[in-house]
N, C-alpha and C positions, 0 to 999 in steps of 0.2 A: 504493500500500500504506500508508504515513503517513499520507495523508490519508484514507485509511479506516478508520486507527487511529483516529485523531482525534477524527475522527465518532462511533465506534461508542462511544467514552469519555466522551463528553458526558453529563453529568446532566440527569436532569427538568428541575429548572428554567430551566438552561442551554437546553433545548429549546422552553419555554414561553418566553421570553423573547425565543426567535429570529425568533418567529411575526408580529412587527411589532410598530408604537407602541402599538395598542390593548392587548394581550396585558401588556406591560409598567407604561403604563398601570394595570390593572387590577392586577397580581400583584405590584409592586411595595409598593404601599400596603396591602395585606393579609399577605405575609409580615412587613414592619417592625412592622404591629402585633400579629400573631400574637407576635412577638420579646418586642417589648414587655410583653405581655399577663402571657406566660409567665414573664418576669424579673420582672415585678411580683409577681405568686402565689408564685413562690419564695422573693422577698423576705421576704414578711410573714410567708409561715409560718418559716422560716429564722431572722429574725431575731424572734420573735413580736411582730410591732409590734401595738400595741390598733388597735381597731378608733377611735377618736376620732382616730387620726391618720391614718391610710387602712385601710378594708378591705380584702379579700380581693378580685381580681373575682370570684371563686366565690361570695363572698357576694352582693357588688353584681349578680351574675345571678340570684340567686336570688331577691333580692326584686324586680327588673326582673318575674322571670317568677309571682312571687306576686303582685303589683299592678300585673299588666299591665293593668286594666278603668282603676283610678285616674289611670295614666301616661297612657293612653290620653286619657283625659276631660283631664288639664292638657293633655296637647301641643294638645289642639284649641282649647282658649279660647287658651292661649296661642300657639299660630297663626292665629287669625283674629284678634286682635288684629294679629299682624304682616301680617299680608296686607295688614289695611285701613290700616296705616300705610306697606304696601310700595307698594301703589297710589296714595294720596293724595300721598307724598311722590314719587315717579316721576313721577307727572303735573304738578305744582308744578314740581318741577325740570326737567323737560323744558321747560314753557312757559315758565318763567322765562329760562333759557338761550337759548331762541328770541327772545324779547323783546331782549334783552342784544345780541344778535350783531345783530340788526336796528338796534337803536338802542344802538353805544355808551355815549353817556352814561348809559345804564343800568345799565351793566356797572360803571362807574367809581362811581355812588352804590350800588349792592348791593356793591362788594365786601368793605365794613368791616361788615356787617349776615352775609356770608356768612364771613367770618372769625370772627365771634362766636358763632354757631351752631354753627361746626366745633369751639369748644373749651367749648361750655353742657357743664357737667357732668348728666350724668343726675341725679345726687343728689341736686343742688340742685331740677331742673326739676320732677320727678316729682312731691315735696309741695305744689310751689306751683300746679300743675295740681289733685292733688285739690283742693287748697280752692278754687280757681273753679269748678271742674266737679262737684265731689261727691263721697264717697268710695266710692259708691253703683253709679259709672258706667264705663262702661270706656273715656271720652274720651277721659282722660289716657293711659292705655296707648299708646292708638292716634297721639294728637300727638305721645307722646314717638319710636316709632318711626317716623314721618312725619317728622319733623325732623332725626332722623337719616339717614334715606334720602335727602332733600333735597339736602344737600351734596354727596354724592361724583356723584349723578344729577346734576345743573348742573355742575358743574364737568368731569366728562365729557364731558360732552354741549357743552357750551359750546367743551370743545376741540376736540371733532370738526366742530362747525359752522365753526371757522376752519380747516380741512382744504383746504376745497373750492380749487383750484389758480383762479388769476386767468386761464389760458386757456379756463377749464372756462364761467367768470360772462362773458369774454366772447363766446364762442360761443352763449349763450342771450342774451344781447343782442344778438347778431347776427341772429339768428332773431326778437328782438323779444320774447322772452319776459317774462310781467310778472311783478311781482316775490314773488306765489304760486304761480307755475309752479315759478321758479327753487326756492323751497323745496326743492317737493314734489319737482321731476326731478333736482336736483342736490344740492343741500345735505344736506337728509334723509337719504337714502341713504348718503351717504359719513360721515355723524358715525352710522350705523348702528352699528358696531362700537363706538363709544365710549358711546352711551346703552349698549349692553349690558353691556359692561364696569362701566359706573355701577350697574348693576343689579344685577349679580351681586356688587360689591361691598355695594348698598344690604340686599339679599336674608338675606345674615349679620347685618348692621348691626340688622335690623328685628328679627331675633328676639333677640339680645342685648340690646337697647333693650327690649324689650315684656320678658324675663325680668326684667330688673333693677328695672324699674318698679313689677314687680309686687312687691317686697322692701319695699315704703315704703307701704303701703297699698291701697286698693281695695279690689273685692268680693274673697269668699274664691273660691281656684280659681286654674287656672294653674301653671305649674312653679313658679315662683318662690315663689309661699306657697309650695307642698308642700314645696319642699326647706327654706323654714326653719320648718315645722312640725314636719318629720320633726328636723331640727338642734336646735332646740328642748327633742325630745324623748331626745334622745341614740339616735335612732336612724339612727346616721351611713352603716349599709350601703343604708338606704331614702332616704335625703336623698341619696345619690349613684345611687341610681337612676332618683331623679328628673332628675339633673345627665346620667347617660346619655340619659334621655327626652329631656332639651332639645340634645345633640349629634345625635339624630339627626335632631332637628326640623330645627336648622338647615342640618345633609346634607342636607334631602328639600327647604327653600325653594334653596337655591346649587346643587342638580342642576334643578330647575324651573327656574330663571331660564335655566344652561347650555343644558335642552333645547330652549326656546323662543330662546334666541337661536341655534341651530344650526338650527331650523325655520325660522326668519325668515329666515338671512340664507344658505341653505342653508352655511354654513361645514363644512366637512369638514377634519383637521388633514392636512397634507401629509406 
């Protein structure tokens, strides 16, 4: 009878929540920002804060959904910029990190070369790309977020390849295996989890890289002009829909990279 009280007294959410990881997961991060959302809105009408100091998000939806063609057209340059600096730097960093674990003393001469890259300020890098490259071109975009992807992908990866357990190297030795077998059947596989992790870190990195880049020059286009043209223009509830635009971009590369390493490595969370 208690325990059917119990039951029958459970709220909604209490019930969605009971449904397992996924359900929580999900509902979790959308009521906090529903929370959010709505304390925000009250905020500013309540206290009438100007709009130069944060909008409304009423407002900031409104111009989201009035210049959705505009938002649309930055998030696309401004993610293929990231892309080609999410790939270029992925693949850099992976070979590099294979290099490294193969040969040591590699590891020990990059790792004052990989210390410096981990703290090159974007601000600096960005201007002195355009003037090698042009201001014409979207090179610099692309190296800055390539460089930043670099780091966390190598150093990932670099720790996963020392994963692989010393009864594991000799049992492929035992077999005679040569030393591109052992890669591909043992090594690889097991730093799997940790290139991915590199990635899914790199995956943020590239489109904050590539937005910021675009605030110091290049062609016009991309979030980053938009939001400080819209700034610029004291049109601060469209300069923050621009700033929406580039959070979902960066939700739509860090869920791609998540589903692709769940396809890869079929990982399912326990």
């Amino acid at each position: 009878m208690i325990a059917t009280a119990v039951a029958s007294a459970t709220t909604v959410p209490e019930r969605l929540l009971a449904r397992g990881p996924a359900a929580r997961t999900v509902l979790a991060p959308v009521v906090l920002g529903a929370v959010v959302v709505g304390l925000w809105q009250l905020a500013v009408v309540a206290l009438e804060v100007p709009p130069s100091v944060v909008p409304a998000p009423s407002a900031i939806l409104g111009q989201f959904g009035a210049n959705l063609g505009p938002v649309v057209a930055g998030s696309l340059r401004t993610g293929l910029n990231a892309l080609v600096g999410l790939v270029v730097g992925a693949v850099l960093g992976v070979l590099a990190a294979v290099l490294a674990n193969l040969w040591p003393v590699l590891d020990r001469l990059g790792a004052p070369l990989v210390a410096a890259l981990s703290v090159m300020p974007i601000v600096a890098l960005a201007p002195v790309l355009y003037s090698l490259y042009g201001a014409a071109a979207e090179t610099a975009r692309q190296l800055v977020a390539a460089l930043a992807v670099l780091v966390p992908v190598y150093l990932n990866t670099l720790r996963g390849l020392r994963q692989v357990r010393p009864v594991h190297r000799d049992l492929m030795r035992a077999y005679a295996a040569t030393p591109r077998q052992q890669q591909l059947v043992v090594t690889l596989p097991t730093a799997a989890p940790y290139v991915f992790t590199g990635l899914r870190i790199g995956s943020s990195l590239a489109v904050i890289s590539a937005l910021v880049a675009e605030y110091f020059g290049g062609p016009v286009g991309g979030l980053g002009k938009s939001i400080t043209s819209a700034a610029a223009g004291s049109n601060y509830p469209l300069a923050w829909a621009y700033v929406l635009g580039s959070i979902v971009l960066g939700l739509v590369f860090y869920c791609a990279a998540l589903l692709v390493e769940t396809w890869s490595t079929r990982h399912r969370p326990a």
